[in-house]
Steps between C-alpha positions, in 0.01 A plus 500: 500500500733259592755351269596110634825514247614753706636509907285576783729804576471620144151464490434679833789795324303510207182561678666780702660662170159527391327615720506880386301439142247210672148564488316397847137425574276722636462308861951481502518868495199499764643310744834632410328859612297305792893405626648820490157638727575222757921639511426858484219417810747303708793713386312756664369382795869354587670890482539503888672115516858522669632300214404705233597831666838327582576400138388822410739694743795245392469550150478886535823490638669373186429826302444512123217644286235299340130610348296164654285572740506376872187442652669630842506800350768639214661360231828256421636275220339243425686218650472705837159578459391120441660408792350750734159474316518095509610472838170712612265331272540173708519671876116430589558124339183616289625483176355253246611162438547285197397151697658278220864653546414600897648869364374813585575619152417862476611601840905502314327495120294808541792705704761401221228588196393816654869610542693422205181584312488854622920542473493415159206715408240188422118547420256308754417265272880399405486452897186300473659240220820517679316393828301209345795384311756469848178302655455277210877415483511464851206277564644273222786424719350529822201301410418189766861551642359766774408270764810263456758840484292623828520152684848533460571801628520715251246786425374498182460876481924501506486255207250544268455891549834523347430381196125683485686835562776417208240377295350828494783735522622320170230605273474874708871489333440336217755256465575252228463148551874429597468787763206346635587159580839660647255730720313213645797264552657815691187502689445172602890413595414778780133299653515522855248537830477242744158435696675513828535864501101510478331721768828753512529805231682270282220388308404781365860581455511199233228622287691890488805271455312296229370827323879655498706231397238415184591901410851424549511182302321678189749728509830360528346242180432900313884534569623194361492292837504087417287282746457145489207461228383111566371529853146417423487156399296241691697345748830758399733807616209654733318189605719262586657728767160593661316183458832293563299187524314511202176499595387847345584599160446797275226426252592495090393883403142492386374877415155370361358686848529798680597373891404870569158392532601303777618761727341521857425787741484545865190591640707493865845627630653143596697252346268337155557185662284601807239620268284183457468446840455896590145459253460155727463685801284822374277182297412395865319795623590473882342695720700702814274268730630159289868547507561445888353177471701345240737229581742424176502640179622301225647650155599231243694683211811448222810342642647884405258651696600239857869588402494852412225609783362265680792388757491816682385506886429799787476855392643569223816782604462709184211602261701359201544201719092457531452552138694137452311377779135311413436451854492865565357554181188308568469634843467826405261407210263292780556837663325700247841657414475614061855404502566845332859644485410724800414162736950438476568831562554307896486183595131503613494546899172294564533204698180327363669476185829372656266200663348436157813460307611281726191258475590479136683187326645510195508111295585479123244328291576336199213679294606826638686781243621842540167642437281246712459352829195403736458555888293350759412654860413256770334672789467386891160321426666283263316687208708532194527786162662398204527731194768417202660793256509366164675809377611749702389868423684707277652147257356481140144283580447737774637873396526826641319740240585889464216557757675243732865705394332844555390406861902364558645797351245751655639354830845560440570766296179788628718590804763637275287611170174613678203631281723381176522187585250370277622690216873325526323200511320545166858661395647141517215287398528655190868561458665429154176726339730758360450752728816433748261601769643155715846609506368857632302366793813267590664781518253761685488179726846476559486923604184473730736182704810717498292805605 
């Protein structure tokens, strides 16, 4: 697909532009479907987070009609709705996670797809192409920069969800090449989110932020609007302002693949980064009668993971604070804890766990990735458990299947749905059939949370 007389920028625009007429594999539009399960699940399960309901009441206040639906219950325009809807979808930090761009893509991609799609009167599977085709364009730009944007304090969510979210609102709106590439300059001249704001409301707040601004971009580029157009380039505009040292570039634009395929899930309600050492600790198999007589714990993981969650130490004051903290994390995993969204509702008042966490050391190991790590347990007699986490459950060489997603969505969305539950689940695994039964059940959804 990709045309080496032509720009990196032009190639991702041309991509994007598209997107609308492209046919996609069977297993894209699968996992495509398997994504929007996993944000409609933890969409749900977030509806009673302060920093949803607060965007939600903020936004309210500004007025105007609009025919997307809110997930809080009611209906906006689009740009509004993809903020409130965005800003939700990454509350319980539960979302899924492209690991090669460290982006949780369809937290702001599925919130702006979902809203412009229904304003503007789209069929699910317009929605469905228009999803893929924000990921692809994204990925191509955020691909192996995610862990050098994050290590410099930048969330990656902020940057690269931009673009996903104006990737797709461009083909929902059809634009012409020109109108494209001025759609995702617009978008990525406004990248933003910075890693220190982690563990308060504005993280989520930069995926609704994400979600909005792609909308917004789109549409000033339908009016006429002129963005930069040569921010893409390896090393150019965009990089050399994140990555100021170089070190990091965007790759040349290579479509041969789908990096769809690559997408990872959350099997537990903490940071991804915590997640390798999380499957460490349940590996183990303690029993109640074992943990008291352990004397250090030590978790070798990614340099990301020791910066990101491993420095943290006591109790951590807030639950959003103990999802970014592996210490915790791995307590309450020794502690037979599923690490379910229910287990942050609190910070968990159990001093065992408290002890545990802080028996655990966290040391970066060169052979150590996002989605691996190993731990060892040394106990009073001097006896010592190892196991290592190759890949970490829920990344492609490990994956969560629609069983695996049916158990996760079960879990947060039956306390709102009830009996129907399973039916909205088989709603979205097959949406884009023709029958426009997904959009309904987003929206009987979005009436059973405001109820």
């Amino acid at each position: 697909m990709t045309d080496q007389q032509i720009s990196n920028s032009d190639s991702i625009a041309r991509f994007v532009c598209e997107g609308a007429t492209r046919a996609m594999p069977a297993q894209v539009v699968e996992m495509a479907q398997l994504c929007l399960a996993d944000w409609v699940g933890v969409c749900t399960g977030a509806r009673h987070e302060n920093a949803a309901q607060i965007v939600r009441s903020v936004t309210r206040s500004w007025g105007g009609d609009g025919r997307s639906t809110l997930l809080l219950g009611g209906q906006a325009s689009a740009p509004v709705a993809a903020l409130c809807n965005g800003t939700l979808a990454h509350c319980l930090d539960f979302d899924d996670t492209y690991v090669s761009g460290n982006t949780h893509t369809s937290g702001p991609l599925w919130a702006a797809t979902l809203a412009l799609g229904e304003e503007l009167g789209a069929g699910e599977s317009a929605m469905l192409a228009a999803f893929v085709t924000g990921f692809e364009a994204a990925a191509r730009v955020g691909y192996g920069l995610g862990e050098a944007v994050t290590a410099r304090g930048f969330h990656a969510t902020g940057v690269f969800g931009r673009i996903a979210a104006a990737g797709a609102a461009a083909v929902l709106l059809k634009l012409d090449f020109a109108a494209t590439r001025n759609a995702l300059g617009v978008a990525a001249t406004q990248v933003s989110g910075l890693v220190g704001s982690f563990g308060t409301m504005s993280k989520p707040f930069h995926a609704g932020k994400a979600a909005m601004d792609g909308i917004l971009a789109a549409q000033l580029a339908a009016g006429g609007f002129v963005g930069a157009t040569d921010l893409f380039e390896p090393g150019g505009k965009l990089n050399r302002p994140i990555i100021q040292d170089g070190s990091a570039l965007i790759q040349p634009a290579d479509f041969s693949d789908w990096e769809i395929l690559n997408n990872s899930f959350k099997p537990y309600a903490a940071c991804h980064l915590t997640h390798p050492c999380i499957d460490a600790a349940m590996g183990l198999r303690l029993s109640p009668q074992d943990l008291p007589r352990v004397r250090t714990i030590l978790a070798k993981v990614g340099a990301l993971a020791e910066q990101v969650t491993g420095r943290c130490n006591g109790p951590p004051a807030t639950p959003l604070v103990g999802k970014f903290d592996l210490k915790y994390c791995v307590a309450l995993a020794l502690h037979d804890y599923a690490i379910s969204a229910s287990d942050f509702d609190r910070v968990v008042d159990d001093p065992a766990v408290h002890r545990t966490a802080a028996k655990v050391r966290v040391e970066v190991g060169d052979a150590y990735s996002f989605s691996s790590a190993a731990m060892s347990v040394e106990f009073d007699d001097g006896r010592i458990l190892e196991i290592d986490v190759p890949v970490a459950k829920g990344h492609p060489g490990n994956p969560m299947t629609w069983d695996d997603m049916r158990t996760k969505f079960t879990a947060l969305v039956e306390s709102t749905a009830g009996s129907s539950t399973g039916d909205v689940f088989a709603c979205l695994r097959h949406f884009g059939d023709g029958s426009g039964k997904g959009i309904a059940v987003i929206r009987h959804l979005s009436e059973a949370i405001e109820a």
